[in-house]
C-alpha positions as CSV (number, residue, x, y, z in Angstrom):
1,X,37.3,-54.1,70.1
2,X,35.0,-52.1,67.8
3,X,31.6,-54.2,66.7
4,X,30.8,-53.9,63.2
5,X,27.5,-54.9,60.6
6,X,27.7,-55.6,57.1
7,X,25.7,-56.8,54.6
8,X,26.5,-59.0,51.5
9,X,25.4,-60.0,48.2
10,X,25.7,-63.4,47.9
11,X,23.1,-64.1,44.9
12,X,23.7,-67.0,42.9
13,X,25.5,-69.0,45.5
14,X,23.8,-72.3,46.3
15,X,23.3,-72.9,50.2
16,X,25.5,-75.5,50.1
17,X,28.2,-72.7,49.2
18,X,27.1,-70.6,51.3
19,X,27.3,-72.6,54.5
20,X,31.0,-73.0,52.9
21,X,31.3,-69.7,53.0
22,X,29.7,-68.7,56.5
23,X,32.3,-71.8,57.6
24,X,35.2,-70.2,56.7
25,X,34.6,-66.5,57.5
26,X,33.8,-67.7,61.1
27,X,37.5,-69.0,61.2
28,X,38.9,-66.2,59.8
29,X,41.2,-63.7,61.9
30,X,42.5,-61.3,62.4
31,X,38.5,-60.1,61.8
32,X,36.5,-62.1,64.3
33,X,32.9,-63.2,63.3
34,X,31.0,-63.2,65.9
35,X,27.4,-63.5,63.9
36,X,26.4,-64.7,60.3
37,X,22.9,-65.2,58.6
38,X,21.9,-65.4,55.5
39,X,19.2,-65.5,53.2
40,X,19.2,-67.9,49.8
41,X,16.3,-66.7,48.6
42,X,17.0,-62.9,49.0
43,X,21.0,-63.4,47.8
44,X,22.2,-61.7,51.0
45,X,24.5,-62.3,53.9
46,X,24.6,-60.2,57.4
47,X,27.7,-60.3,59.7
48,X,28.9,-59.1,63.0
49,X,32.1,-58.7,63.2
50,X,34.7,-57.7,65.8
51,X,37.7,-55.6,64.3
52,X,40.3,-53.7,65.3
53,X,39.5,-50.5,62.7
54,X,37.1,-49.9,59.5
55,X,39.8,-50.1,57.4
56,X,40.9,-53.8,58.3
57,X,37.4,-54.8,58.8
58,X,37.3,-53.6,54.2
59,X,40.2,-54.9,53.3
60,X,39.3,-58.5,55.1
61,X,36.3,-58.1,53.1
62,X,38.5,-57.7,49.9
63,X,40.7,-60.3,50.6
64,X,37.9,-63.0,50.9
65,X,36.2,-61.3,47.8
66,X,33.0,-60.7,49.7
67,X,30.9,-57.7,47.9
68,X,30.2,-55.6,50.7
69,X,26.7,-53.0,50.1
70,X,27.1,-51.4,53.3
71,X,29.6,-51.3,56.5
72,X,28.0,-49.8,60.2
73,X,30.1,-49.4,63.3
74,X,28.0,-49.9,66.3
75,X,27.9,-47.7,69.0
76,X,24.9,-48.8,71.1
77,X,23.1,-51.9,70.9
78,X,19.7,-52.7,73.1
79,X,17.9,-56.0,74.8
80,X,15.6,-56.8,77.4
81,X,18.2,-56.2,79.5
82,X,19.0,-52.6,78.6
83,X,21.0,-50.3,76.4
84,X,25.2,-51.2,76.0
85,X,27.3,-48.2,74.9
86,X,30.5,-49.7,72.4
């Protein structure tokens, strides 16, 4: 299934909330979450998500009312192991 990264705005949320948040979005399908961090200070949220298409990946987002800045598919992604093609 396609990976996907996002960021969020999440300013004004307290951490509290947004551990709420990060809770429920990792139980949420048919989008699978397979990474979330998040800054307080900075207001912003980062995911990595598994979908099946873009278009389901933004209209998860608008369901859940997340503000979404930006949306990446990923097509290579490196370690100290190497370089994996998506």
């Amino acid at each position: 299934m396609p990976l996907y990264f996002s960021a969020h705005t999440t300013a004004c949320l307290t951490k509290q909330a947004i551990r709420e948040l990060m809770g429920s979005l990792l139980q949420s399908k048919p989008v699978k979450v397979r990474r979330s961090v998040a800054s307080q200070l900075a207001g912003r949220m980062v995911l990595e998500t598994e979908s099946p298409d873009q278009p389901t990946l933004e209209k998860w987002f608008e369901e859940r009312r997340l503000n979404c800045q930006w949306v990446m598919r990923i097509d290579l992604a490196g370690d100290a192991n190497g370089v994996t093609e998506f």
